[in-house]
N, C-alpha and C positions, 0 to 999 in steps of 0.2 A: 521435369519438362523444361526445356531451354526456352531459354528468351530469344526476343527479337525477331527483325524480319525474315524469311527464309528468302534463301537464294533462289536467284532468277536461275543460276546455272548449276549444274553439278555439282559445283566446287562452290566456296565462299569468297569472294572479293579479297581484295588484299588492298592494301592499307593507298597503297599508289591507284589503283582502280578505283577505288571510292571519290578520292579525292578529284579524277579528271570528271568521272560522272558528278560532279555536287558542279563542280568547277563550269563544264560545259549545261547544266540545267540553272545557275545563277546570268551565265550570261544569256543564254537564250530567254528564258523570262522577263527581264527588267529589261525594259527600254530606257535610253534617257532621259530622266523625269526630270525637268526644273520647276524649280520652287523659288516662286518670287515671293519675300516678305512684304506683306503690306504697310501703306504707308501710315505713319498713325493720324487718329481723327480726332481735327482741331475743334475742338469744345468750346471755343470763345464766341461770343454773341457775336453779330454783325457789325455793331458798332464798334466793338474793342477791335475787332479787326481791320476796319477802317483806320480807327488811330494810328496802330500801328505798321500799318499799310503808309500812311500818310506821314509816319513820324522818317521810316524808312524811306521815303520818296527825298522828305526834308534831309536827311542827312547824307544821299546821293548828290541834289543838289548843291549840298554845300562845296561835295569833294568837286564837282562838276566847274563850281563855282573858281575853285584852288587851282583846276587844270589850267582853266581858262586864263588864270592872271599869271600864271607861269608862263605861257606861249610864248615863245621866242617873238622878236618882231617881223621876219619874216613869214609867221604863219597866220599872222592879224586879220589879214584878209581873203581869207581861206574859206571855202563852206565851212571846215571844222569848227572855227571860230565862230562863226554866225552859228551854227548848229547850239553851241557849247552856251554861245550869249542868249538866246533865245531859251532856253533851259534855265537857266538864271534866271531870267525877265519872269518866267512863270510864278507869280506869287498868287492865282485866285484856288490852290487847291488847299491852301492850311485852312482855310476861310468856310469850305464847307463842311456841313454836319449834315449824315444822315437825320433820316424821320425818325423819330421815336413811331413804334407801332405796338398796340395790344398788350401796352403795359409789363411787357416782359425788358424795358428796357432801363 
């Protein structure tokens, strides 16, 4: 008893027929699927991510700070420069701490 599928036709498929039919039923089936990898999920309490939110703020400021004392003297009085100085000037955000809440802190 032979195996396999029988032929739709008279005859059996040949090696090049097979191969257009698989060919033209892969591409008609599958549309293009993307797949976006998610992003992964940050496990740190609120508070640690505060600090580090806030340690991160501090060490832009600093660079902020570098820009600003580098300025050519033509650009001293420039929005850039006020912009840059006023970013500086901000010292009340090391100063806060969130609430402790519900003991998980």
């Amino acid at each position: 008893m032979p195996r396999g599928r029988k032929p739709d036709a008279d005859h059996a498929m040949s090696n090049a027929e097979r191969q257009a039919r698989y060919r033209a039923r892969c591409a008609m089936a599958s549309p293009n699927i993307v797949t976006r990898p998610r992003r992964p999920t940050d496990r740190r309490s609120r508070p640690t991510r505060w600090r580090d939110a806030v340690a991160e703020l501090l060490a832009l400021q600093a660079k902020y700070a570098a820009w600003s004392d580098a300025l050519p003297e033509s650009l001293r009085e420039s929005s850039m420069a006020e912009t840059l100085q006023e970013i500086v000037d901000l010292d009340s955000l090391a100063a806060i701490t969130p609430p402790r809440g519900y003991g998980r802190d």
